[in-house]
Structures are given as structure tokens and as C-alpha cells.
N, C-alpha and C positions, 0 to 999 in steps of 0.2 A: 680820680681826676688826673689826667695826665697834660703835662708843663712842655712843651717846646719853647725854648729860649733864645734858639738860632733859628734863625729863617734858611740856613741851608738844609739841620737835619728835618723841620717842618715842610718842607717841600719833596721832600726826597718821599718821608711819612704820607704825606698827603696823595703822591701818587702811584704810590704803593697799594696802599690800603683802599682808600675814599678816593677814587679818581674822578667821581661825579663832585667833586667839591674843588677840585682843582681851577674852578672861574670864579671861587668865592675870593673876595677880596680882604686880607686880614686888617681889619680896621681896628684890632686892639685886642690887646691881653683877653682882653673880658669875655670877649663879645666870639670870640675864636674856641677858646676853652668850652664854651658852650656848644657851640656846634659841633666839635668835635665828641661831648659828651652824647649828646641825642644819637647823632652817626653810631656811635661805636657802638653805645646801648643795642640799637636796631640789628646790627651785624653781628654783634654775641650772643642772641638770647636762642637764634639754631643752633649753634655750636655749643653753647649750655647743656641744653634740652641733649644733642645727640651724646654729649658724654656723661649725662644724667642715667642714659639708658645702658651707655655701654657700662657703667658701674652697677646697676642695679643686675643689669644681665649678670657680671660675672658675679656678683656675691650671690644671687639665685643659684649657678651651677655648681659654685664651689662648697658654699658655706650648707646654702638649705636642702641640696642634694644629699651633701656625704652625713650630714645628720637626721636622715629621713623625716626632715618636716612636710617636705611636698609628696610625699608619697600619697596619701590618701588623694589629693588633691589633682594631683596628675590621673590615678586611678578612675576618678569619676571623671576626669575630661575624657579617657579612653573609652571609658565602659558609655557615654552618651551617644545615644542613638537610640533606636525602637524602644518605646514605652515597652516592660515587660515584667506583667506579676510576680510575685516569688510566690508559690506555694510550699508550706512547710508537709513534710512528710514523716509523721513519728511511727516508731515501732519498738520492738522489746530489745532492738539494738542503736538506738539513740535515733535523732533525727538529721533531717539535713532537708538542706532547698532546693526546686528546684526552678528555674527561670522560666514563665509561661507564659507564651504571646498575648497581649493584652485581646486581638482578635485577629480572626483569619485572614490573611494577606486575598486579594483580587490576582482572581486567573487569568492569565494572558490570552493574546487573541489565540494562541494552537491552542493553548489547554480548552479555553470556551468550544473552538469547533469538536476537538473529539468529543466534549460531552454531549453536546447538541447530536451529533451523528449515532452516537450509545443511546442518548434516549429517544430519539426517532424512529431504531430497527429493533433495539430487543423486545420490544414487543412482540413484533411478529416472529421471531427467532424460536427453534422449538429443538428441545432434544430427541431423540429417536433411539428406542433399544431394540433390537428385531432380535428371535430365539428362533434355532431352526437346531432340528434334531439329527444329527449324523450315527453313526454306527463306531462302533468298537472292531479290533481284530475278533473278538464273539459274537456280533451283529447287534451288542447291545445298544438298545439307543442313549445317546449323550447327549442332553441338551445343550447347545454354545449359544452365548449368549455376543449378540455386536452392538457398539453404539456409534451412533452419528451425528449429523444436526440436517434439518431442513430449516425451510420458511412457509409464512401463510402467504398463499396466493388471494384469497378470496375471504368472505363472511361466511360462507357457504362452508367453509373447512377445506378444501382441496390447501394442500401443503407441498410442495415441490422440494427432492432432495436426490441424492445418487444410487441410482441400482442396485450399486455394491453395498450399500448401507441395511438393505435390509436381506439379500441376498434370496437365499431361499428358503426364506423364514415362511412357515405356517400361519395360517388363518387364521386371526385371531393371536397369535404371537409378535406385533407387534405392537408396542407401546409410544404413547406420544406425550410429553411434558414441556407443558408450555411454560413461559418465565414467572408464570404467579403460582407457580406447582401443580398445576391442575395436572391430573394424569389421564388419558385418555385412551381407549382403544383405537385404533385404528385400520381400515381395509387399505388394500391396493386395489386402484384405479384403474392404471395401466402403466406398465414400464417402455423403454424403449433403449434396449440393452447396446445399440450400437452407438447412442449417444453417452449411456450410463444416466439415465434418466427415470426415476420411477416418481409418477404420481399419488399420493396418498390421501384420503380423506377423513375426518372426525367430527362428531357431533359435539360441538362445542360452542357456550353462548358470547358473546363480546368476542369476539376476533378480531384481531388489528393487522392487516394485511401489509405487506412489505409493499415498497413503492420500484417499481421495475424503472432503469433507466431506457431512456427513448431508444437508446441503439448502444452496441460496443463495436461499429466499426468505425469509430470516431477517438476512442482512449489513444492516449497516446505514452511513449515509453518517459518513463520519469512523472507519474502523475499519481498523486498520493492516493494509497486506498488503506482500508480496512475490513477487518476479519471477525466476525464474530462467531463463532459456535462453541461447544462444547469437549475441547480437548480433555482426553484423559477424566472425562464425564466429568470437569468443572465446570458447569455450565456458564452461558453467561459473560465469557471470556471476549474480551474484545482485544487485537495485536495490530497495529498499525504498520506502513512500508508504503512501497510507489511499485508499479508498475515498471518491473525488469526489464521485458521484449516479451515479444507477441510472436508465437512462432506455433510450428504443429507438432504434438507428443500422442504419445500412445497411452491410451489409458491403464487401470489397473485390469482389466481385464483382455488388452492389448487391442482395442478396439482405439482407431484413432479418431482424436480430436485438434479438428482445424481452429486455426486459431486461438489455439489455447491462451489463457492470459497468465505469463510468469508472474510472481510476487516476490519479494522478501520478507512481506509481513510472516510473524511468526505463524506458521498451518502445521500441526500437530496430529496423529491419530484421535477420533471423534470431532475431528472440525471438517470432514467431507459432508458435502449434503447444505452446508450453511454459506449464506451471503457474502460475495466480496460484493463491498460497495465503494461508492466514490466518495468527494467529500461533503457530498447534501444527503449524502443517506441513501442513496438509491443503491437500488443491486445491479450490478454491472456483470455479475459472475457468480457461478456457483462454485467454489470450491471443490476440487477432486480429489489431488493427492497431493503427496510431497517427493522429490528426490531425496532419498532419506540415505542412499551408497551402505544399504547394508542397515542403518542404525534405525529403530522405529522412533527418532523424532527428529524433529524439523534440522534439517540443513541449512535455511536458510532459503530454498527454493520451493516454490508451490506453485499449484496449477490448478486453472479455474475453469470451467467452459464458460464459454463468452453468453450471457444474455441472449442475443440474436437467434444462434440456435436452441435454447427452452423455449422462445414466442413461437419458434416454426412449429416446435412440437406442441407446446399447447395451442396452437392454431389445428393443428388437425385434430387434436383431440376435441373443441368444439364444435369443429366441422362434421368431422364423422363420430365421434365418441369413439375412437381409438385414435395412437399412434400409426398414420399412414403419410413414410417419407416417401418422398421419391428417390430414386436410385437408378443408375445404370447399369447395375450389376456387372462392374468390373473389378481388377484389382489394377491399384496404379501406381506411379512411381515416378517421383519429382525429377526434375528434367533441370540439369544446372550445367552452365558453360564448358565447364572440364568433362561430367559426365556426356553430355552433346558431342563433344572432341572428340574423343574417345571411342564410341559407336557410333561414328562418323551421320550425326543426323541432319537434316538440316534447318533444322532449329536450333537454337540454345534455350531455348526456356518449352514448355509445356509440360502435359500430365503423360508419359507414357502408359500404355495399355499393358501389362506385363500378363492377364487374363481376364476372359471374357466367362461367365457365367455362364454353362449351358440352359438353352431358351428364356434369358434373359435379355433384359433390353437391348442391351447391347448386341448381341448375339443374332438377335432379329433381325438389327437393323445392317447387319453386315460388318460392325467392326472387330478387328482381328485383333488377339491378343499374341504376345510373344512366345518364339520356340526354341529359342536358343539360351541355356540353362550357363546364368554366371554370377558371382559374387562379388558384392559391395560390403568389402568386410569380414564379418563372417554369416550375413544376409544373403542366402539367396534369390536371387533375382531372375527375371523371362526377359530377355533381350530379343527386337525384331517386330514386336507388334506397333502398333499403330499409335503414333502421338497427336494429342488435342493439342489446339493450337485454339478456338473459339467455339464460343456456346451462342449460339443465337448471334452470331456476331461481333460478340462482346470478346475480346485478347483474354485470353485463358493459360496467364505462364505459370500458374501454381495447384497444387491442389487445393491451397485456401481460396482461391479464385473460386475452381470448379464449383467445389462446396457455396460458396456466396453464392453462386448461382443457383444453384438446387434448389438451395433453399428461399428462393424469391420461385420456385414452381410448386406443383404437386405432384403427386401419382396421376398416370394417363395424360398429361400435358405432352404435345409433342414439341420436340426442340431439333434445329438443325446445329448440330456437330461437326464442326470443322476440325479433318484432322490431316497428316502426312501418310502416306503409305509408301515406303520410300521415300523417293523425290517427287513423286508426284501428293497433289494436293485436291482430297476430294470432300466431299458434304454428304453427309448422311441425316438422314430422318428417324430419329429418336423417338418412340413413344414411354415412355416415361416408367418403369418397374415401380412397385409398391415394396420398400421397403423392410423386407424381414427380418428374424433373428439367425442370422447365418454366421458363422466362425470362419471369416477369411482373410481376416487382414487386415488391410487399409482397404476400405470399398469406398467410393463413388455410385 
């Protein structure tokens, strides 16, 4: 209980302290002490409380710290979180625990879609072994043995994979295993070596067909795909990545391919012949090779043909029962601003003619191929023949152009070909070549 006896140091206190009391009137010892009591009590009991804790605090850090009473204590505040089994594990050298998830944590939305897209294609997904016999410096025969991956096209067995996969394996030397093991013989259909294309068929019951995407001249660079075949014959294998660029390379047998699709997904030896697909599962691509700079595994770059071109080919294969492309039976050579400068054309973009196939299409039709012998590199090239410039009308600045366009025709389709002969600028009437297995290069 606290006594003010003057009204000077009362007043001075009062508004100090309580300055909401400073209109209270002191009407007596009594009656003052009182008020002052409730007030203060009101005004202490935070300041109590806040130095209640700052004592408990420090005897907590000082005292139950350096004496390990709170260790256990602390330890299970640390260790709380995920419920987790202990399981004991004994053996003939004592036991011990170990911490075991109570149950399996939920997969994220990426993890959920690469399963969905895994179990939607491996089904139709198949490995492939083709054996073809070569000779010895004795002429003894050697059997080598290659493996690859396709896919099921159909119920009926037709399987789509790469040329190079089965090679020129023997009748009846090749083998097909599908993802439930079944092992299967299989014939060839028909190949179509200048795409690196071979059709293959088996007699097999429950077939689960790959679903083909509607088109690949729609991907675009940066868009997630995946790889499934069977690298280094583990089957089964699926690698995920995007869509690098979309440009044109030469295949493994130097036969080029327009519009190839780059990837980063990991693509290995025994993954040519199998599905790049997108992220529903569809097949957007067949896988080919890899830029491998010397090393047989993945770099980090792989190359797909585009979908687009297998529908051209199995569209004539239902059409006629064989592979019949169209072609013009030339050899060509991409047309770029510097090289245009350079050989003073007057275009900057089309396909030049560098050679024209004797009595082939082209050749009929009167377009000229180059005669003037120079290099890009250490490529040799025909400088002076004739640049396209349109196909039916349509701007023709690339060979992936050209090719797009082909392949919206057939064999014996006539087309007008717009091209340069010099400076001047003329139309020719194209009937359409049938497509053969010829070793020249880059053909059109």
C-alpha cells in the first residue's frame, strides 16, 4: 500500500504514472489509497507476468541446459514431424533400427503425368533383335546379332521401327518381345531405306497399338517429351527432356531426314526404332540416332523423324502395298543469305539443284542441275544449277519446305515447279518419280 502525504509529491506521482486519474479529486486519505491501489494492481500485473518469463527463460538456458535436463525434451520437440515406424533389425552382430515411413507419401502432378504416359505406351512398345550373317577374312560365316525397339501400329501386328535396326538380317532372323515377354518371330513388310523406315509384322494375340499424334508440324522447341525403348537391351526404359529445335540431319546411313526432331531426353544404342512421344502419350516421333562425337552413348542429343513422314509412308503402303514416295530425283542444297551472296543468286532462300538424276523427274521436265565443282567445307558441292523457289505455288525457302510438300503428293502427281535459271524466272511441269533405293545424298 503506498502513502502520499504531500500533495506536491502526489501530484507530480499521479501524473507520472496514472494520468487518466489526474480529474480524480482527492477527497481523503481513504478514499485516494484506494484508488491508487486498483490503478497500480491493473498496471503491474504485465510487468509481473513479462518478468516472470524473463526469469524462467534465463534459469531454462542456464541452469536446465548446462545440466542436461532438457535434452531428451528438446530432442523430441526436434525429432516431431512425420509419424515414422521404427523397425528393429537383429542379426549375429546385434541389432539396431531403423526409421520406416508410416506410408507412402502422394506423387506430384510431374510424377503422376510421367506414370500415366509409361503406362499408356509400353504396351505397344517392343524390343527387336535382327541376326544377319557376315563373312570372316576366310569367308567364314559370323552371325551378329543387333537390337532396337519398335512399336505396334495395329491389332493385326504390323510394328513400325528403323531400317537400320534390323539391317540385313535373314528371314526368319528376326525376333520381336513384346513388354509381357512374349517372344515372337517376325517377317518384313516392306522397308523404305531413304527414310530409314522398315515395316515389320507378327502373329500375336492382344495387341495394344501405340496412339499416333495428329501431326508433328505443330511441336514446338521447349515442349516436354519422352523416350521409351530399350537401351543396352533394358527394356522397358523410359528417359524424359523437351524438344531442343527441329532442324534437318543426316541419318545413320547418310540418307537425310527433314525435319528431324532434336531431344535431350536420354536416347542410347537399342533405343532407335522406339516412340518419342509427347505428354498424352502419343507418338510424335520415331527415334533414330544420337550425336554420340565418337562415344556409343548418349550425349545428350538425339534425333527422331517426325511422325508426318511414317503416315506418308504407311499411307502408300496401304495404298499400293509397298512403299511408293514421290521424288524428283534431284540432289539439293539449302539456299542461306551468305551462301545466296556469295554465288551471286537472286534469291536468298530456296533448294538449289546441285544434280539432276538421269531420266528422272526432274530431268524430263527440263530442270538443270549444277556444273561448277566447289566446296562448303570440306563438302563438295555443284554450283550453277537451278534454284526452287515454289511448288505448286506454295514459297519453297527450305528443303524441309520442299519435303512438306512431297509429301502432301504421290508418285505420278504432276506439280508446277517454280524456279531461277539465272535471273530469269521460269515454271516447269513436274510428273512425279517413284521413289527408289538409290545412294545420293540428300534427294528430293
Amino acid at each position: 500500500m503506498l502513502r502520499y502525504t504531500h500533495q506536491a509529491e502526489w501530484t507530480v506521482f499521479q501524473q507520472l504514472l496514472w494520468p487518466e486519474m489526474t480529474t480524480i479529486t482527492r477527497c481523503g486519505e481513504t478514499s485516494t489509497e484506494t484508488i491508487i491501489s486498483g490503478v497500480f494492481a491493473m498496471k503491474l500485473r504485465p510487468v509481473l507476468l513479462v518478468i516472470l518469463l524473463l526469469a524462467g527463460f534465463y534459469y531454462a538456458t542456464t541452469h536446465l541446459a548446462s545440466t542436461g535436463t532438457m535434452g531428451p525434451w528438446l530432442e523430441d520437440l526436434h525429432n516431431a514431424g512425420p509419424v515414422a515406424n521404427v523397425s528393429a533389425l537383429r542379426g549375429q552382430d546385434g541389432a539396431f533400427d531403423l526409421n520406416v515411413a508410416s506410408a507412402a507419401p502422394a506423387f506430384d502432378a510431374e510424377e503422376q503425368q510421367n506414370i500415366a504416359v509409361y503406362k499408356r505406351a509400353l504396351p505397344s512398345v517392343v524390343n527387336i533383335t535382327a541376326t544377319e550373317v557376315r563373312f570372316d577374312f576366310f569367308y567364314g560365316p559370323v552371325p551378329q546379332s543387333g537390337q532396337g525397339s519398335g512399336f505396334i501400329l495395329n491389332k493385326d501386328g504390323l510394328i513400325l521401327t528403323n531400317n537400320h535396326v534390323i539391317g540385313n538380317a535373314q528371314p526368319g532372323n528376326i525376333e520381336v518381345v513384346l513388354s509381357d515377354k512374349h517372344h515372337y518371330k517376325a517377317t518384313v513388310v516392306t522397308v523404305d531405306k531413304g527414310h530409314d523406315l522398315a515395316l515389320l509384322k507378327i502373329n500375336a494375340p492382344n495387341l495394344v497399338p501405340a496412339t499416333l499424334a495428329e501431326s508433328s508440324s505443330d511441336l514446338q522447341v521447349g515442349q516436354k517429351v519422352y523416350a521409351i525403348g530399350n537401351p543396352f537391351g533394358l527394356e522397358g526404359t523410359m528417359t524424359r527432356g523437351i524438344i531442343s529445335a527441329i532442324r534437318s540431319v543426316r541419318g545413320p546411313e547418310n540418307n537425310p531426314i527433314e525435319g528431324a526432331i532434336q531431344t535431350d531426353a536420354s536416347v542410347n544404342p537399342g533405343n532407335s526404332g522406339g516412340p518419342l512421344l509427347n505428354s498424352r502419350g502419343e507418338v510424335i516421333g520415331i527415334t533414330t540416332m544420337i550425336a554420340s562425337n565418337g562415344a556409343e552413348q548418349s550425349a545428350g542429343i538425339g534425333f527422331a523423324i517426325p511422325i508426318n513422314t511414317a503416315k506418308a509412308v504407311l499411307d502408300d503402303y496401304a495404298k499400293y502395298g509397298r512403299i511408293r514416295r514421290p521424288t524428283l530425283d534431284i540432289v539439293s542444297l539449302r539456299i542461306v543469305p551468305d551462301i545466296a551472296e556469295q554465288i551471286g543468286l537472286p534469291q536468298d532462300y530456296g533448294v538449289l539443284v546441285e544434280r539432276v538424276l538421269p531420266g528422272g523427274a526432274a530431268d524430263k521436265a527440263g530442270l538443270h542441275g549444277g556444273t561448277q565443282r566447289a566446296y562448303e567445307g570440306n563438302m563438295q558441292i555443284m554450283l550453277g544449277g537451278d534454284l526452287i523457289v515454289a511448288f505448286d505455288g506454295q514459297e519453297i525457302t527450305s528443303p524441309e519446305d520442299l519435303s512438306a510438300a512431297m509429301n502432301a503428293q504421290h508418285a505420278g502427281d504432276t506439280v508446277t515447279i517454280t524456279a531461277f535459271r539465272g535471273r530469269k524466272k521460269m515454271d516447269f511441269k513436274v510428273t512425279l518419280g517413284d521413289a527408289k533405293d538409290q545412294a545420293l545424298g540428300p534427294q528430293a
